[in-house]
C-alpha positions as a printed Julia matrix, in Angstrom:
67×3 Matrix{Float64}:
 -32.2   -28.71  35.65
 -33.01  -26.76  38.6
 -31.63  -23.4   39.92
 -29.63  -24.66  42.94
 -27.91  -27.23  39.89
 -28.09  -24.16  37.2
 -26.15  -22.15  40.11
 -23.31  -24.5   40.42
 -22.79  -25.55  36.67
 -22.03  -21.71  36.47
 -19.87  -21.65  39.31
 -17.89  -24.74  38.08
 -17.92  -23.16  34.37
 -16.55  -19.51  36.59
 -14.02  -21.95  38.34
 -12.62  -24.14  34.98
 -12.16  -20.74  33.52
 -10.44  -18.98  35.92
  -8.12  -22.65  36.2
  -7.55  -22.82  32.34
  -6.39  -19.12  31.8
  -4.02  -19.85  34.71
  -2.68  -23.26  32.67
  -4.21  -25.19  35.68
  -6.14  -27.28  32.73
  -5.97  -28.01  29.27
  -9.93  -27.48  28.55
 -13.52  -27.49  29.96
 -16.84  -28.26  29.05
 -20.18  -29.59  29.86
 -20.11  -33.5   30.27
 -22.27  -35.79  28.53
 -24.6   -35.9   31.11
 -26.65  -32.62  32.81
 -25.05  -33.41  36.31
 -21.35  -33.9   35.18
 -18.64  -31.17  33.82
 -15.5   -32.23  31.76
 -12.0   -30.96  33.08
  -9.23  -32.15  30.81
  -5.94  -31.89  33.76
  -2.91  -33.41  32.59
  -4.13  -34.32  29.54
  -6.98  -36.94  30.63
 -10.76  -35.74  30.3
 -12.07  -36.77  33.59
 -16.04  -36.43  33.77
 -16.91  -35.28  37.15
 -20.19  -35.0   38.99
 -20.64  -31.12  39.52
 -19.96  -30.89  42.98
 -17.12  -33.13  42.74
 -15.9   -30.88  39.9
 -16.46  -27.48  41.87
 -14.26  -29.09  45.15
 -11.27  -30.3   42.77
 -11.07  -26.72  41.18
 -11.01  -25.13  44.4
  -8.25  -26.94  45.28
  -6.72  -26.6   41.94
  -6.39  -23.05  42.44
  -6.11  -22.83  46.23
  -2.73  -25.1   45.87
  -2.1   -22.84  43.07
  -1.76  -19.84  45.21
   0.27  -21.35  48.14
   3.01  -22.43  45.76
């Protein structure tokens, strides 16, 4: 794994954490594979690609703000 992916599997952890103490999502984790993160939301593990995973926290929380 490089730095620029090392980077944003950090950010995404940052991001799942932030969601999960805010009861965004039930749980987090690293995915089976090095690229992909695991974001249990509304009680279905979904397996996401990292980037993928960083853009639908962001919007997780952003929509969790303007409500």
């Amino acid at each position: 794994m490089n730095s620029a992916q090392l980077s944003l599997r950090n950010e995404v952890r940052q991001l799942a954490d932030r969601a999960f103490h805010l009861k965004l999502i039930s749980g987090h984790g690293d995915g089976p594979d090095s690229d992909e993160y695991q974001i249990v939301y509304q009680g279905k593990p979904r397996h996401l690609p990292l980037e993928q995973a960083r853009l639908f926290l962001v919007n997780l929380l952003y929509r969790s703000q303007v409500h």
